[in-house]
C-alpha positions as CSV (number, residue, x, y, z in Angstrom):
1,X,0.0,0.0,0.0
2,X,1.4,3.1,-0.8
3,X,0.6,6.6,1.5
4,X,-0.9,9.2,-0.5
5,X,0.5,12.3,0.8
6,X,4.7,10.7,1.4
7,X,4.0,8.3,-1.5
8,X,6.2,5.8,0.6
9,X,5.0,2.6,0.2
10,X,4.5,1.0,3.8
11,X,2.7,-2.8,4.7
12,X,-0.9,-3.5,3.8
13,X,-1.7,-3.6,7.6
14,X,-0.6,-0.4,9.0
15,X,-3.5,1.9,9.9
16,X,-1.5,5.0,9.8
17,X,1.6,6.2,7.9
18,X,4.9,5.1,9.5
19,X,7.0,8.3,7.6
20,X,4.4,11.0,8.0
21,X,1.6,9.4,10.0
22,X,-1.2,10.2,8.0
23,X,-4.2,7.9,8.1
24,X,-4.1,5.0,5.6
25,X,-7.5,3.8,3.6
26,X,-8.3,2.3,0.3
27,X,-11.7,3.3,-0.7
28,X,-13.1,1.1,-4.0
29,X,-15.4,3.5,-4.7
30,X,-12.7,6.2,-4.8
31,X,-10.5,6.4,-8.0
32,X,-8.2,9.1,-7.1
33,X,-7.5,10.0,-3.0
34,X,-6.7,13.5,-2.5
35,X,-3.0,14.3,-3.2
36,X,-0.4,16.1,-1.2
37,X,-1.5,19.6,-0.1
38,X,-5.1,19.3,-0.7
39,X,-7.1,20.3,2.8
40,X,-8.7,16.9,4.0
41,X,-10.8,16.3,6.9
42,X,-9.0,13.7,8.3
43,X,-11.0,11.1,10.7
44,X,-9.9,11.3,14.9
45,X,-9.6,7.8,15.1
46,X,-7.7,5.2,12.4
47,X,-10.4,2.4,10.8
48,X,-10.9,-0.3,12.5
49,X,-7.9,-3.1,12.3
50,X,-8.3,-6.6,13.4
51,X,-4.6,-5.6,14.4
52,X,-5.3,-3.2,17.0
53,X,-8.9,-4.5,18.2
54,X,-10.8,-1.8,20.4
55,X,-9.5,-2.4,24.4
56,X,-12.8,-1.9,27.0
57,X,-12.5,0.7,29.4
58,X,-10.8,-0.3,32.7
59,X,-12.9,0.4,36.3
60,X,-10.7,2.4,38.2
61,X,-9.7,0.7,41.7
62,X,-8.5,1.7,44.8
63,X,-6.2,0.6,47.3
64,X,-7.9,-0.7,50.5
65,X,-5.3,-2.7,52.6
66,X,-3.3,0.2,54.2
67,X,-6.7,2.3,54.9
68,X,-8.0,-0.8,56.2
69,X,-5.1,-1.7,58.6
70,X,-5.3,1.9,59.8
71,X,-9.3,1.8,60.4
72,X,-8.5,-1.2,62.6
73,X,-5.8,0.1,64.6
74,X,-8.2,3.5,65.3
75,X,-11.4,1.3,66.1
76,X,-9.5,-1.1,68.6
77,X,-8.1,2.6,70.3
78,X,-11.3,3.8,70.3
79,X,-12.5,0.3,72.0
80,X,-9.8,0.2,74.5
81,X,-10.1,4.2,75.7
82,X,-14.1,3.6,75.7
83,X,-13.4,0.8,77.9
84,X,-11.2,2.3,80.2
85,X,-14.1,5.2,80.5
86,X,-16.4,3.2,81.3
87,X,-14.9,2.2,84.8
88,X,-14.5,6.0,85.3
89,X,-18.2,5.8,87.8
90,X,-16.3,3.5,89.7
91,X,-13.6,5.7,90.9
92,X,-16.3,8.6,90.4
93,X,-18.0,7.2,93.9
94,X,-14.3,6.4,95.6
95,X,-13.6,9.9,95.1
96,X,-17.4,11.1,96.5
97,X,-17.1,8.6,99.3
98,X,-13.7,10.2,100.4
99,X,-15.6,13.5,100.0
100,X,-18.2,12.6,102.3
101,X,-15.9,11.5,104.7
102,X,-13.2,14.1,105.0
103,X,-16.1,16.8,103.9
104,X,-14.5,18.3,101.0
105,X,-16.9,19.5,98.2
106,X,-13.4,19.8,96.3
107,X,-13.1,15.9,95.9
108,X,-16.0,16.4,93.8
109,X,-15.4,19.0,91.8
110,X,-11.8,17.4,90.9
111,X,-13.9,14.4,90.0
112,X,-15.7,16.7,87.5
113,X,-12.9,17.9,85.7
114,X,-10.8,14.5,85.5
115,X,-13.9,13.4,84.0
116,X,-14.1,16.0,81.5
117,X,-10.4,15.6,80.5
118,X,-10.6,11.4,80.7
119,X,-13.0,12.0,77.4
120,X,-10.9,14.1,75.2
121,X,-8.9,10.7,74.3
122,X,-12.3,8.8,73.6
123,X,-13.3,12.1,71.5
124,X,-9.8,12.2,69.3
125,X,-10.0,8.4,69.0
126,X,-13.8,8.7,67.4
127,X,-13.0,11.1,65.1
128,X,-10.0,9.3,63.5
129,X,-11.5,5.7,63.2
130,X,-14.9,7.2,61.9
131,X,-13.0,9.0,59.4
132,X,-10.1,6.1,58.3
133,X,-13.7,3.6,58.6
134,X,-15.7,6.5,55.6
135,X,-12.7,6.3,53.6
136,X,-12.4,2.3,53.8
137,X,-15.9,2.0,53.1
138,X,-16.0,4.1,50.2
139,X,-12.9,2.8,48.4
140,X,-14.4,-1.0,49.1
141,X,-17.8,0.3,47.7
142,X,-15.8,1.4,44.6
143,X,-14.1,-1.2,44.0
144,X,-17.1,-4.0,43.4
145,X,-17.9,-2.3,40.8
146,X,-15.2,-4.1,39.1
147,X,-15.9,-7.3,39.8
148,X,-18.2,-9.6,37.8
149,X,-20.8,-10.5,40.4
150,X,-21.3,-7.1,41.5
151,X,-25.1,-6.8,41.0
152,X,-26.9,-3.0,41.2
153,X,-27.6,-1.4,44.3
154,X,-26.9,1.5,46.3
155,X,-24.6,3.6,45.4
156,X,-21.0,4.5,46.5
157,X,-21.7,7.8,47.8
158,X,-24.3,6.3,50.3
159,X,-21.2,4.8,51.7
160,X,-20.5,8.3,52.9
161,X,-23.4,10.1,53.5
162,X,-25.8,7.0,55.0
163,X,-23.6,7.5,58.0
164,X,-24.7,11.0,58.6
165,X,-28.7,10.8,57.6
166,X,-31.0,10.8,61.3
167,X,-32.3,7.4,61.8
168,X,-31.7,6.7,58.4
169,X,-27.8,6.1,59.2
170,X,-29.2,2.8,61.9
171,X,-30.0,1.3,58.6
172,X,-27.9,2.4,55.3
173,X,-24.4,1.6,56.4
174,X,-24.9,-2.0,57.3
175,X,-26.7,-2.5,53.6
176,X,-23.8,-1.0,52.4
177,X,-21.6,-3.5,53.9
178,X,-23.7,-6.1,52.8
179,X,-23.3,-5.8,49.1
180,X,-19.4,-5.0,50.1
181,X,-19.1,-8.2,51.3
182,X,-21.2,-10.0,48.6
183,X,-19.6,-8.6,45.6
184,X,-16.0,-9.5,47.7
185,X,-16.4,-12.4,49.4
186,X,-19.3,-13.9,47.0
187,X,-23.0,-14.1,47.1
188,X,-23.1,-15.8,50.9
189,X,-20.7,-12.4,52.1
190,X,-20.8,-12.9,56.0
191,X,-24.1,-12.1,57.1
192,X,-23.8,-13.1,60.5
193,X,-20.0,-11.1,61.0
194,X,-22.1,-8.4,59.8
195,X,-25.0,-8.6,62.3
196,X,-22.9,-9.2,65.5
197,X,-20.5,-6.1,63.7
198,X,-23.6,-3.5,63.1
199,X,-25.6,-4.9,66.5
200,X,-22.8,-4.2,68.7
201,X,-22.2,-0.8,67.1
202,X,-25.8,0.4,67.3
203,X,-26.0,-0.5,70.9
204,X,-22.6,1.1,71.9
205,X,-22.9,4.5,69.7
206,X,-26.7,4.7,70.7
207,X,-27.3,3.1,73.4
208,X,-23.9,5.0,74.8
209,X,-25.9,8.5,74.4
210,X,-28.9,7.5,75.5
211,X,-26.7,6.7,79.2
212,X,-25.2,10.2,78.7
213,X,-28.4,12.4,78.5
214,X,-29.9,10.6,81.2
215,X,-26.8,10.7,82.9
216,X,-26.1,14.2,82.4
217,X,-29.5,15.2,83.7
218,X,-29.0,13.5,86.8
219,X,-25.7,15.1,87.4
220,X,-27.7,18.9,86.9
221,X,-30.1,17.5,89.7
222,X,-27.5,17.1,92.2
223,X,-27.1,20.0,95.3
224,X,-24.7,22.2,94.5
225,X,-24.5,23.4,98.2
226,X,-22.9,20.6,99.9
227,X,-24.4,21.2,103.8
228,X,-25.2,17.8,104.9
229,X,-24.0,14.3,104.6
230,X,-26.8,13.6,102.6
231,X,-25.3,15.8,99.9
232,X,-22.7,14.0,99.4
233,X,-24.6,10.6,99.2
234,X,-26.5,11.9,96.4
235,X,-23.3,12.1,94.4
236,X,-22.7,8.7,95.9
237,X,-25.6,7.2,94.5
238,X,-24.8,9.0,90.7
239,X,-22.0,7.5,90.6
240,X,-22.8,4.0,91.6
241,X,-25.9,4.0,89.7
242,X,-23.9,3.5,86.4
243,X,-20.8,1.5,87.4
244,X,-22.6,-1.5,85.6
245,X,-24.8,-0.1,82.6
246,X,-21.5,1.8,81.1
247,X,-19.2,-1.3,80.8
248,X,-22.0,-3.3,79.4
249,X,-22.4,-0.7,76.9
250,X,-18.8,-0.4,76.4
251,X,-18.6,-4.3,76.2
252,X,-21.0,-3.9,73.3
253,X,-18.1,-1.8,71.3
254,X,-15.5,-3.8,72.0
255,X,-17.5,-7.0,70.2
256,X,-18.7,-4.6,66.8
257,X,-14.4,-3.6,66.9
258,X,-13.5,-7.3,66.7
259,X,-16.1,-8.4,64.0
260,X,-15.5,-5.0,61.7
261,X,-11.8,-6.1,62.0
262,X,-12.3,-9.3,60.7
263,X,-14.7,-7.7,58.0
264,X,-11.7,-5.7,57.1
265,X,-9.5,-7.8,56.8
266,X,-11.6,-10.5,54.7
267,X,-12.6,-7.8,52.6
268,X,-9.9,-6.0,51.7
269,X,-7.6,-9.5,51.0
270,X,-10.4,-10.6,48.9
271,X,-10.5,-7.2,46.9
272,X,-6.9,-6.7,46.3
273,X,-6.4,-10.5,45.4
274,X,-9.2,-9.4,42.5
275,X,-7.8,-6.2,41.9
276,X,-4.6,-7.7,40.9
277,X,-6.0,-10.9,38.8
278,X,-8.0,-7.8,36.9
279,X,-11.3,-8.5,38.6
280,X,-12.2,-11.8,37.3
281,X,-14.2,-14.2,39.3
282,X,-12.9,-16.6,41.6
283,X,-13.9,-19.8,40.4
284,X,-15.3,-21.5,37.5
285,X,-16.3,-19.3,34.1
286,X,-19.1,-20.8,32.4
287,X,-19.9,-20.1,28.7
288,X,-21.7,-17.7,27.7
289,X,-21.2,-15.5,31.1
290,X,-21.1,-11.4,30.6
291,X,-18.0,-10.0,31.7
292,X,-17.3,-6.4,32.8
293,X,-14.6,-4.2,31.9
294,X,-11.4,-4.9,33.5
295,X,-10.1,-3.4,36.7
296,X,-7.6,-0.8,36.2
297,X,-4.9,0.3,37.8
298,X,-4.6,0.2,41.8
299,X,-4.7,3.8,43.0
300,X,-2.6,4.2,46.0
301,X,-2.4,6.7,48.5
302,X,-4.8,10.0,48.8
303,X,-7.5,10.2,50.9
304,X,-11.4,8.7,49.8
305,X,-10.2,8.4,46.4
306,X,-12.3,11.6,44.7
């Protein structure tokens, strides 16, 4: 085949010139194509070449092993410093007890404020494992979408903003994490991980402000004048009254820490396993079965992934 605007002659199955890299045809119907100089609108893309067959868009993928690792590490502090608070009552009614013995209101004020400062760690710890959990989730949500059983549902952006929807956030999360885990781990996913893992958090986040606000207005009831030893056994009594109900709750976090760890971690060596055999199944490819675009390249590093 010879170019019509070098006149080189170059192979029969080149799409474009490889002198001048002009765009090669031969058109049957055409006697003469246009010569050298001639303006010619000149197609975007070369024909079609059974050499150089049309390659389908790859899903873009992210990274979810290090963000996961990290989620883990901030949920199990968050686990242990709630844990550690929740014992607080019990030195809470040492501390009035030594008050309404020696009669120092001070005891009880210094309680207060150790209190305040004893929640600061729980507070910091929150914040960082609900943010390092988001990103996780999002990136996990992402990522099924480039796997062949993936099957329609909510979107990825509910991973993000069904944990911050009133009453709607007891719900949306947890479906999220079911088709997580089903489009990772296959069709069974870990339904009952995922119950004891959303159970346990419902109680502890929930359950743990419900204790608060009750607790909180119990604490505005107390004398502020302490005159009498009954005073001081009404800050007694606060404090012992929840020296069981908080560890319980508590107890309920540390169980949803352990089983979203192990969802992690299941998850995210299932996903990257896929991510790096290009999102094929895991198993046995029967005829005849559709096939989505390939996964592309692993993006590392950043924050969601946006």
């Amino acid at each position: 085949m010879r170019c019509q605007i070098c006149k080189r002659d170059v192979p029969p199955q080149d799409v474009r010139c490889r002198f001048c890299h002009a765009p090669l045809w031969e058109d049957p119907g055409v006697g003469q194509q246009p010569a050298y100089g001639v303006r010619q609108a000149y197609p975007t893309q070369p024909p079609a070449s059974p050499a150089f067959p049309a390659q389908p868009t790859a899903t873009r993928t992210y990274a979810v092993r290090g963000v996961g690792i990290a989620a883990i590490v901030a949920v199990a502090a968050t686990a242990l410093v709630d844990t550690l608070l929740s014992f607080w009552p019990i030195i809470g009614r040492r501390m009035a007890v030594r008050a309404q013995q020696t009669d120092d209101p001070e005891l009880l004020s210094d309680a207060a404020l150790l209190e305040a400062v004893l929640t600061l760690p729980v507070l910091a710890c929150t914040l960082a494992a609900a943010t390092l959990v988001i990103i996780w989730f999002y990136r996990a949500r992402k990522n099924i979408e480039a796997f062949p059983e993936a099957t329609p549902g909510m979107g990825a952006g509910w991973a993000i903003g069904g944990w911050f929807i009133p009453f709607a956030n007891l719900v949306i999360p947890c479906r999220v994490m079911i088709q997580i885990a089903r489009g990772s781990l296959g069709r069974a996913g870990a339904p009952a991980l995922i119950g004891v893992w959303w159970a346990g958090w419902v109680i502890n986040s929930y359950g743990g402000q419900l204790l608060s606000r009750l607790d909180q207005r119990r604490y505005d009831e107390l004398p502020t004048v302490l005159a009498t030893p009954d005073d001081y056994q009404a800050y007694v009594d606060y404090y012992g009254s929840t020296t069981i109900t908080y560890p319980l709750v508590a107890l309920c976090g540390v169980v949803a820490a352990g089983a979203l760890a192990v969802l992690i971690i299941r998850i995210s060596a299932a996903q990257t396993a896929r991510i790096r055999g290009g999102g094929q199944p895991i198993g046995q490819v029967l005829p005849g079965m559709a096939m989505p675009s390939p996964a592309g390249p692993e993006i590392r590093g950043g924050t969601i992934g946006a």
